[in-house]
C-alpha positions as a printed Julia matrix, in Angstrom:
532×3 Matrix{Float64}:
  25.21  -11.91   -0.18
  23.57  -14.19   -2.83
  26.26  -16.25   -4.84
  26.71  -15.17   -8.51
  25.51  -18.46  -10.3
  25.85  -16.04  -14.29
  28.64  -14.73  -15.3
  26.51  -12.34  -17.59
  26.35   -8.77  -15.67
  22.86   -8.0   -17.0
  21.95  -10.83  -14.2
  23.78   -9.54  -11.49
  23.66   -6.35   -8.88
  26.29   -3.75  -10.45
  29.3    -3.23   -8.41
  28.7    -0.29   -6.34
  32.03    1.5    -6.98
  31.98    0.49  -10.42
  28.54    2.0   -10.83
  29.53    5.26   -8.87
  32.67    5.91  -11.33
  31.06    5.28  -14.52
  27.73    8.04  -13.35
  30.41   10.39  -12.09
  32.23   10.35  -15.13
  28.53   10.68  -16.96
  27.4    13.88  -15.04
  31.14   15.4   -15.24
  30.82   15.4   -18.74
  27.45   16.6   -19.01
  27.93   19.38  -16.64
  31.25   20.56  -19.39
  29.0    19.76  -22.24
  25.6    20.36  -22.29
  23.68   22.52  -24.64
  21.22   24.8   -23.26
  17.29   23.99  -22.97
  15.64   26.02  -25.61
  12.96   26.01  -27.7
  15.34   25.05  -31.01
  15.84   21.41  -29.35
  17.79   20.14  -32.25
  21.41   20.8   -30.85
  20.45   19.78  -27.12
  18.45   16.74  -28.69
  21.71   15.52  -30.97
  23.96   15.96  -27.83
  21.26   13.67  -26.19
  21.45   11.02  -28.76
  24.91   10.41  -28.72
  25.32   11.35  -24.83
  23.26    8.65  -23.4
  25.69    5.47  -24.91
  28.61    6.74  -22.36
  26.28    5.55  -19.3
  26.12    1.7   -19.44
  23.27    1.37  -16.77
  21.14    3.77  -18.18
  21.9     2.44  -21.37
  20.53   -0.92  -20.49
  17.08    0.76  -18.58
  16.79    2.25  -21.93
  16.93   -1.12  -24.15
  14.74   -2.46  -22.1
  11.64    0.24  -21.79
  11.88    0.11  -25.86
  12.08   -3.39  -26.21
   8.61   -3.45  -23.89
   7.2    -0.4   -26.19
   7.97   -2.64  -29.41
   6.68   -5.95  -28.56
   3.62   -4.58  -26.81
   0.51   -6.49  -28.48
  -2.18   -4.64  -30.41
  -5.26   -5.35  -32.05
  -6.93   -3.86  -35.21
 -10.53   -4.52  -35.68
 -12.98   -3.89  -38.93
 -13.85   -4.18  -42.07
 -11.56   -7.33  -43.48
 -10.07   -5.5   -46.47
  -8.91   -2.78  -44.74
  -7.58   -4.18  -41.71
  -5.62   -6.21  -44.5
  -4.35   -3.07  -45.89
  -3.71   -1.27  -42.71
  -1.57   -4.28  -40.9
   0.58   -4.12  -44.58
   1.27   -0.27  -44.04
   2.14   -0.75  -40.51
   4.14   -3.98  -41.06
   6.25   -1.96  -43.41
   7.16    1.14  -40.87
  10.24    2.41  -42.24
  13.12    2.95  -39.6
  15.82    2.95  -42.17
  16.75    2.47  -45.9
  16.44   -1.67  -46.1
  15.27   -1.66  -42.02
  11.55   -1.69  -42.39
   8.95   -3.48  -39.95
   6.58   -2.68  -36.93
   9.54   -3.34  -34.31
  12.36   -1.19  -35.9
   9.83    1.76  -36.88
   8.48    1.18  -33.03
  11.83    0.51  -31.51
  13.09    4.15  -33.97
   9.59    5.87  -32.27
  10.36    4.8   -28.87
  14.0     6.35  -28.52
  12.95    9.23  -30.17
  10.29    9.49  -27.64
  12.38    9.07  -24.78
  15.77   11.29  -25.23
  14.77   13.82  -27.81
  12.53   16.71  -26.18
  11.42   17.35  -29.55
   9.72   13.62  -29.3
   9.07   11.13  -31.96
   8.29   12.13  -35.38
   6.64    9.68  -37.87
   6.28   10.81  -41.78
   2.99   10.02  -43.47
   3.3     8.7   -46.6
   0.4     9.67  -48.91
  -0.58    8.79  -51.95
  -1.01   12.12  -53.78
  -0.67   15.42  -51.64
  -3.95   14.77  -49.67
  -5.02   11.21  -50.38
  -5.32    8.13  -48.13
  -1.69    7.15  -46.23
   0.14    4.44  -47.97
   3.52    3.92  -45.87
   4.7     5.39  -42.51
   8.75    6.73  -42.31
  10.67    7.14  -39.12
  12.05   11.29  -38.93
  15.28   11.7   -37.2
  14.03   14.51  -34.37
  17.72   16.06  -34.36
  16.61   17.43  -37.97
  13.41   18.73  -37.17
  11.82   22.1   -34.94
   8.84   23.5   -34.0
   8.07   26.61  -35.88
   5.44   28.5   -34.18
   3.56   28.73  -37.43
   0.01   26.55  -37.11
  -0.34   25.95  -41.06
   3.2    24.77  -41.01
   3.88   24.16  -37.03
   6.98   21.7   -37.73
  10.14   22.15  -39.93
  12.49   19.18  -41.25
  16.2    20.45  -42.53
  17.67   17.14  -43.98
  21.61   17.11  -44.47
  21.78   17.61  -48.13
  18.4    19.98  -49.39
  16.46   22.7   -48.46
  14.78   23.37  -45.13
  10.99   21.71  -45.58
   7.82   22.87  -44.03
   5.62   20.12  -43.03
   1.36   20.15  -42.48
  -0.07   18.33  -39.44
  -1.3    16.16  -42.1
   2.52   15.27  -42.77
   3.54   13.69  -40.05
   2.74   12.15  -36.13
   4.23   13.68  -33.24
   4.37   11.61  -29.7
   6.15   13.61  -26.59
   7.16   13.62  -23.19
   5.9    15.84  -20.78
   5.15   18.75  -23.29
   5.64   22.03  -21.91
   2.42   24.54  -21.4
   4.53   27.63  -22.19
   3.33   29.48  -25.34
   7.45   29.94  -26.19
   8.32   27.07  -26.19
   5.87   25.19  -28.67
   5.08   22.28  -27.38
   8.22   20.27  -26.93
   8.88   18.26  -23.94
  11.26   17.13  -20.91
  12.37   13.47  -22.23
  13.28   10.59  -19.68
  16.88   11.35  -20.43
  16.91   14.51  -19.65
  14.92   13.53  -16.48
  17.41   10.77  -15.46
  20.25   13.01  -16.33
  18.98   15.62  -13.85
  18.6    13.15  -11.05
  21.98   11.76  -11.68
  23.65   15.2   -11.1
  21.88   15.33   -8.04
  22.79   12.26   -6.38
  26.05   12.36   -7.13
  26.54   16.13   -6.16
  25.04   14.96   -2.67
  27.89   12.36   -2.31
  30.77   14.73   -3.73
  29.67   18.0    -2.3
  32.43   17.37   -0.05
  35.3    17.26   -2.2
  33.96   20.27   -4.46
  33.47   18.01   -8.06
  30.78   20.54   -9.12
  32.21   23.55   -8.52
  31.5    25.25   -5.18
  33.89   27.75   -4.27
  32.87   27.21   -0.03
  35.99   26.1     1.97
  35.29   22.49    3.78
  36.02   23.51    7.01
  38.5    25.56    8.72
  41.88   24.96   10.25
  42.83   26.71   13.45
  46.2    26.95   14.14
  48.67   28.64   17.07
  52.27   28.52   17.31
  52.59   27.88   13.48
  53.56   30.67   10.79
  52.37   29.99    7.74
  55.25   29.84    5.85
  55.94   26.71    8.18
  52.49   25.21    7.12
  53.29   25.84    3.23
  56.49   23.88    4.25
  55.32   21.19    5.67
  52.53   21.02    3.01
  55.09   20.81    0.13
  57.09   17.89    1.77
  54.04   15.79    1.8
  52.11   16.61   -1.06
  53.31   13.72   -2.94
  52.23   11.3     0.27
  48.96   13.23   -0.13
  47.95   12.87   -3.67
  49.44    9.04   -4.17
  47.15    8.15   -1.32
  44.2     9.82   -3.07
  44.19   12.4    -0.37
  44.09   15.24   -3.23
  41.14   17.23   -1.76
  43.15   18.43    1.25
  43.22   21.81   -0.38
  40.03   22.54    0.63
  40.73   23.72    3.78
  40.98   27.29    5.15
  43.7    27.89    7.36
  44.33   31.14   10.2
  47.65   31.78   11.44
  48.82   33.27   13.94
  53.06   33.09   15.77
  54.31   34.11   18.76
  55.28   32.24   21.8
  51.47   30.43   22.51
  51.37   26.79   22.74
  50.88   24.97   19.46
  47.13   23.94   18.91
  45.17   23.15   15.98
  41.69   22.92   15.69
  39.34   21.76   12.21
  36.01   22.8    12.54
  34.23   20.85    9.2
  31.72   23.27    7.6
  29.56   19.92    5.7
  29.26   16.33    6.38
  28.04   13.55    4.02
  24.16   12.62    5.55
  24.53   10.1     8.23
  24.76    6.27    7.18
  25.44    7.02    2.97
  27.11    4.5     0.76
  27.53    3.52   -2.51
  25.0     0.32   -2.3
  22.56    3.14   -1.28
  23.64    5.41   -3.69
  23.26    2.15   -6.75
  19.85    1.44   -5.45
  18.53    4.64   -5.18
  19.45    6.0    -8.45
  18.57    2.6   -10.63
  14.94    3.34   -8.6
  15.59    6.9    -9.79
  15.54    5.49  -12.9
  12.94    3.48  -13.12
  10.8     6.12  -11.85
  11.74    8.73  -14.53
  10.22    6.14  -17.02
   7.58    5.25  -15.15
   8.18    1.72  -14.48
   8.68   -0.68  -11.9
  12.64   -0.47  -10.6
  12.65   -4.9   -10.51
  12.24   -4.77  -14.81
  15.71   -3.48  -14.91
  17.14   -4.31  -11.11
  17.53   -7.05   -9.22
  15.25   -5.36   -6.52
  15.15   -7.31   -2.92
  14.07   -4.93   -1.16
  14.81   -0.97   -0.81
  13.85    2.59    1.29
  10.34    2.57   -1.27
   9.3    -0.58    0.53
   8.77   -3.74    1.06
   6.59   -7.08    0.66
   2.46   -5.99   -0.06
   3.65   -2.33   -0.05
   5.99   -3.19   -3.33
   3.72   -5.21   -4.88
   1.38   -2.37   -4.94
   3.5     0.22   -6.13
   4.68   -2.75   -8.92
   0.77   -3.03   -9.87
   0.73    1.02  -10.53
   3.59    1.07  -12.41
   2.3    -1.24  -14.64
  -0.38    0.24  -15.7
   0.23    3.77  -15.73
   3.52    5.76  -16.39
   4.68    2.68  -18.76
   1.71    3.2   -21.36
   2.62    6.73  -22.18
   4.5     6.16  -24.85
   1.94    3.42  -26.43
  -1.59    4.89  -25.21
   0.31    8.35  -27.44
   1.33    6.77  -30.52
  -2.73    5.25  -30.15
  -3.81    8.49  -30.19
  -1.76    9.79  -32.98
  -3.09    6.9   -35.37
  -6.23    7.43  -34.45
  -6.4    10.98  -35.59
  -9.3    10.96  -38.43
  -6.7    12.15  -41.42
  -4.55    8.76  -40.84
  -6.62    5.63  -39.46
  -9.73    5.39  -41.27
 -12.85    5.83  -38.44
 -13.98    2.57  -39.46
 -10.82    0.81  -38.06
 -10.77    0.03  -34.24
  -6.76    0.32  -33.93
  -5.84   -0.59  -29.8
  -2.54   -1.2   -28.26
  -3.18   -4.08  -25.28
  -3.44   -2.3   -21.48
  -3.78   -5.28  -19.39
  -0.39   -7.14  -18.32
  -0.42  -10.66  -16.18
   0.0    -8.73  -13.0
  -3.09   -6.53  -13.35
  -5.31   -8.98  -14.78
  -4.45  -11.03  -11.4
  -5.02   -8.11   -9.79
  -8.74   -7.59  -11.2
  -9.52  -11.09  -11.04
  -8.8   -10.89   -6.9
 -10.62   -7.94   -6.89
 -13.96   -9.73   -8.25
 -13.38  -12.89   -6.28
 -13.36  -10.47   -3.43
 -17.15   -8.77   -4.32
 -18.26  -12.23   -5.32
 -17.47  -13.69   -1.72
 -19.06  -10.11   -0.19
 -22.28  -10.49   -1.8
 -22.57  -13.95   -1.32
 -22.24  -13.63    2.25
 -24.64  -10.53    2.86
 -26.96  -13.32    0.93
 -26.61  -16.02    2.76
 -26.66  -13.68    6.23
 -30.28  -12.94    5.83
 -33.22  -14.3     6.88
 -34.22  -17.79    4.4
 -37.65  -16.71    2.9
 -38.66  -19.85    0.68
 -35.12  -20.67    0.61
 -33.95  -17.14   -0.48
 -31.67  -15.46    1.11
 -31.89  -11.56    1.73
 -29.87  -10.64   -1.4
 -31.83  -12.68   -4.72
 -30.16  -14.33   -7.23
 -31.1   -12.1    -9.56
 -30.07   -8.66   -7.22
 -26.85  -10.34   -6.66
 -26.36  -10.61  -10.89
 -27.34   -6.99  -11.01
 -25.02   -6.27   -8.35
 -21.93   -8.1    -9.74
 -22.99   -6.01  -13.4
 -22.46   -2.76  -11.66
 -18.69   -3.86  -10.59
 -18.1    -5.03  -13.87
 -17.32   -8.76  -13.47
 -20.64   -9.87  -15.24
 -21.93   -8.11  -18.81
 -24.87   -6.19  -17.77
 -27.33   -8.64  -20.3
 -26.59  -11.65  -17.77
 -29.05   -9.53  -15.23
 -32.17  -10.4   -17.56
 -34.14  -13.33  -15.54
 -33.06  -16.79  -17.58
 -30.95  -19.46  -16.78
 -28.37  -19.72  -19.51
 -26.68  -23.1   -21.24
 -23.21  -23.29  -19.86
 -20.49  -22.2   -21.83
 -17.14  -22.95  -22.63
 -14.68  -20.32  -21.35
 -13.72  -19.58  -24.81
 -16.97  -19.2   -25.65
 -17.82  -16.8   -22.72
 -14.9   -14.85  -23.34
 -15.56  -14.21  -27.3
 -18.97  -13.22  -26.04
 -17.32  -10.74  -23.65
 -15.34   -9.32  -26.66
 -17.82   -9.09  -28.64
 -20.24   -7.05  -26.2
 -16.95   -4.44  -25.39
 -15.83   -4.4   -29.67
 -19.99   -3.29  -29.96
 -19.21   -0.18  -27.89
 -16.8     1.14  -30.36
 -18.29    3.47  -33.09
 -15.73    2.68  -35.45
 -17.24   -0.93  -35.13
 -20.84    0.23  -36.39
 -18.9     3.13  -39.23
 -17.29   -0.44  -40.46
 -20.37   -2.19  -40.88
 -22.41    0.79  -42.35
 -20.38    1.49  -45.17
 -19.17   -2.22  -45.55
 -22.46   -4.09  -45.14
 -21.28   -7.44  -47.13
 -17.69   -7.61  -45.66
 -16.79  -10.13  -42.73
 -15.56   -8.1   -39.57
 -12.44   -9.12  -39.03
  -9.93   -9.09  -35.97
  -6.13   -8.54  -36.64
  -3.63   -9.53  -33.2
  -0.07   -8.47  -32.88
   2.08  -10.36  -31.93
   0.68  -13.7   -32.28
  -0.09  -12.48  -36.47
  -3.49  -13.89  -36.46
  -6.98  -12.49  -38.39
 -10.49  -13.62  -36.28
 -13.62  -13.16  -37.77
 -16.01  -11.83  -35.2
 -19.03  -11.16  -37.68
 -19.56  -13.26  -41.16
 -21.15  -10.12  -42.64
 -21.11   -6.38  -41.11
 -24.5    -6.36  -41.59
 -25.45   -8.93  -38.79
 -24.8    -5.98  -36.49
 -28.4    -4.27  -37.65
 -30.27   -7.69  -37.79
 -32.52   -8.49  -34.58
 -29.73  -10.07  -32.17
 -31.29  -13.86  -31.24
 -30.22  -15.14  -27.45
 -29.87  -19.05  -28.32
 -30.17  -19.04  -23.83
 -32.25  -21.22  -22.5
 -35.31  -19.39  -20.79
 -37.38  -20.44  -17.84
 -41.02  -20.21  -18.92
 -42.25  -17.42  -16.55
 -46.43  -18.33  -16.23
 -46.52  -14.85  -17.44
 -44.26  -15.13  -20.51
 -45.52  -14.31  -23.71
 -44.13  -15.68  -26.81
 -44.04  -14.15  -30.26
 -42.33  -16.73  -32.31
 -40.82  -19.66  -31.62
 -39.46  -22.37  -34.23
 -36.33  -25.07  -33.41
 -34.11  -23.49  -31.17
 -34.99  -19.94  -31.93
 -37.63  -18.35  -29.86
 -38.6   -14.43  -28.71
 -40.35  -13.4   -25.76
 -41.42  -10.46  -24.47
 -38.13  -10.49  -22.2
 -36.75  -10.58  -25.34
 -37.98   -7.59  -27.17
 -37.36   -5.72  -23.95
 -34.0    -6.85  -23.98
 -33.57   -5.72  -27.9
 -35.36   -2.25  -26.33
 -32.43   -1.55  -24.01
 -29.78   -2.5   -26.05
 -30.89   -0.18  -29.27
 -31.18    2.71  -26.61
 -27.57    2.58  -25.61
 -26.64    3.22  -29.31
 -29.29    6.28  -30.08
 -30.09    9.57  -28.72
 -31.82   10.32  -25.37
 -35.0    11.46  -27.09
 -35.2     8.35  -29.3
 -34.58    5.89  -26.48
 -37.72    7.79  -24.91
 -39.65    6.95  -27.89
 -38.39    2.98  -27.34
 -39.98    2.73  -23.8
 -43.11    5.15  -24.8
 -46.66    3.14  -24.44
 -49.0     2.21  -26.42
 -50.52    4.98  -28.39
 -54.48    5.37  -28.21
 -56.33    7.17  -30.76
 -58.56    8.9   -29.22
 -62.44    9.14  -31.05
């Protein structure tokens, strides 16, 4: 075993007995304690909340997934006086009276989100009963139930008034796993209640020997000859204090037969269950922190010193690490997106995203391209040499690489561009994916003479992408250096500004992509001949 160079135990392996007491303790409670699964989730959800603090581990899974959820970057992207007024409203969340800011209101979400089954519930603050949102308020979900009603589909009893009926309009709602039964309205299965499940599991599989949850089955039974059983309950009496101060206390689980006469004493124990073969509490650590990690959908090394485990090993864990990342772990973010987005809170000229890619994927994709780089360069360089070409062109292999992604599709027009900076290239890049929002053109159409502007979390800095909004409409001018094709025609051409036909084509395909079918016919129609 490794030697322990902390003393902190957040950077160490849990003791495995340790571990094993403090969950058995958990589930023992839970299984004396816990309210039933109903529709109503408001006195299951308040056992919740003060039910998962006894179980240390779980606990600490649980700081961590919302400390992830609240630092996760984000970017908001339009016009520059509202993104200016939007990053005020949601830099003043409130999670408390005096605890305001995107990380408590966040962090308040988050737990709501993951051990209430009603979910999280956000309060939108209006200004007047309809009008635009001015301030967002954390709702404690213990308070709150789905009413069945769709004018008025959620209810909110605080301590000290009358029971309030709340609009859609009122308030955001993220949650986990929703049900898809009519009855029950839409509320969910939280991680907790996931994790608690699992826990009662596991350790029922390594107590279902010594009868901790209540089965009434004998362990095995006892055969004996030549004993009466008033003999037995003597001898059982005389060591019953060996028994339990030895921890031997489960002894009365056994069946006994009797029988007396003048046979020969025998006894026989025939066990009736056996613990599965080669289980122990290392296995039993391991398996559940996985468990965990699982029921939140990340990987088990964010909250485990994982080495390696019965899910695998070396590439196959690194895998399984690179799905995690990118799936089950954005629930809670890609949600609370959604929710913002709705057209009654964000305006639809705001471009409000939470950021998808971690360091792990983006190595991930950047392997991926280097791979279909090397493939097409090869099948290139394979082929017969025509004039020095390979099989595969220069320009088939750009169009190729477009397809996969790893190029922007205008790089496939024939010209050999100035080299760039990757700073440069990678604004450029932004630019091109920001252009495929429509919130991006709603901004600039009803704020022509405003800058679009670029707002990043955490980092707290504004970018401005476009001077005016209204550069979006102008004729977009490549400042790319063009080989002269002996066929090129030019239309203009002054300094360092010049448009070819390649050009207007270019301008052709791009104003497609952002009209109908029918007018993107009318683009690439001829020339129309009056006929005499």
């Amino acid at each position: 075993m490794a030697k322990q160079l902390s003393k902190q135990p957040r950077f160490t392996e849990p003791n495995p007995e340790t571990f094993f007491i403090d969950v058995m303790r958990w589930t023992n409670l839970a299984s004396e304690e816990v309210p039933v699964y109903k529709v109503d989730t408001r006195q299951l959800d308040r056992w919740l909340s003060e039910f998962w603090h006894m179980e240390p581990h779980l606990a600490g899974v649980l700081n961590s997934v919302i400390s992830i959820d609240a630092n996760r970057g984000w970017t908001l992207t339009g016009g520059r006086n509202q993104v200016m007024r939007w990053t005020q409203i949601l830099h003043n969340w409130m999670a408390a009276p005096g605890v305001a800011g995107w990380r408590p209101g966040c962090s308040a979400s988050a737990l709501s989100y993951y051990t209430s089954n009603l979910g999280g519930v956000v309060e939108i603050g209006r200004d007047g009963k309809s009008g635009p949102v001015r301030k967002l308020y954390h709702v404690d979900p213990t308070m709150c139930h789905m009413t069945g009603i769709p004018s008025t589909p959620l209810a909110y009893s605080p301590g000290n008034g009358k029971e309030q009926k709340w609009v859609e309009a009122d308030y955001l709602r993220v949650v986990s796993m929703p049900s898809i039964l009519e009855k029950m309205r839409g509320i969910g299965y939280c991680a907790l209640m996931r994790c608690l499940t699992l826990a009662q599991i596991m350790v029922a599989v390594y107590l279902h020997d010594k009868e901790q949850l209540g089965a009434r089955a004998p362990r095995g039974l006892l055969l004996l000859s030549g004993v009466n059983e008033r003999q037995w309950e003597q001898a059982m009496t005389s060591r019953k204090a060996k028994l339990e101060g030895e921890g031997y206390q489960y002894f009365n689980a056994v069946a006994t037969l009797m029988s007396s006469g003048m046979e020969q004493l025998d006894a026989k124990l025939i066990a009736l269950s056996n613990l599965p073969a080669n289980f122990d509490l290392q296995k039993f650590t391991s398996m559940l922190m996985y468990g965990y990690a699982l029921c939140f959908g990340y990987d088990p090394s964010e909250f485990y010193p994982v080495q390696f485990g019965s899910l695998g090993r070396g590439t196959e864990g690194e895998v399984q690490h690179m799905k995690a990342t990118s799936k089950g772990g954005m629930n809670f973010a890609l949600s609370m997106q959604e929710q913002l987005q709705r057209e009654d809170v964000l305006p639809p000229t705001l471009a409000y995203e939470f950021e998808e890619r971690d360091d792990e994927g983006m190595i991930m994709q950047a392997q991926a391209a280097d791979a279909w780089v090397t493939t097409y360069r090869n099948a290139r360089e394979a082929g017969l040499q025509v004039d020095g070409q390979g099989s595969i062109s220069r320009e088939e292999m750009r169009v190729l690489l477009s397809e996969q992604g790893i190029i922007p599709r205008e790089w496939t027009f024939q010209a050999e561009e100035v080299e760039a900076t990757d700073e440069e290239e990678a604004e450029t890049q932004m630019k091109e994916r920001l252009l495929e929002l429509p919130s991006i053109w709603k901004a600039a159409e009803r704020f022509p003479e405003e800058p679009i502007v670029r707002y990043s979390y955490p980092g707290q800095k504004i970018r401005v992408l476009w001077k005016r909004a209204d550069e979006l409409f102008r004729p977009r001018v490549f400042r790319l250096k063009h080989k002269r094709a002996k066929d090129e025609v030019v239309y203009y051409e002054e300094g360092d500004v010049k448009i070819t036909d390649a050009d207007v084509a270019r301008s052709i395909t791009n104003a497609g992509k952002r009209v109908s079918a029918d007018y993107a016919a009318l683009l690439n129609a001829g020339k129309w001949e009056e006929k005499v």
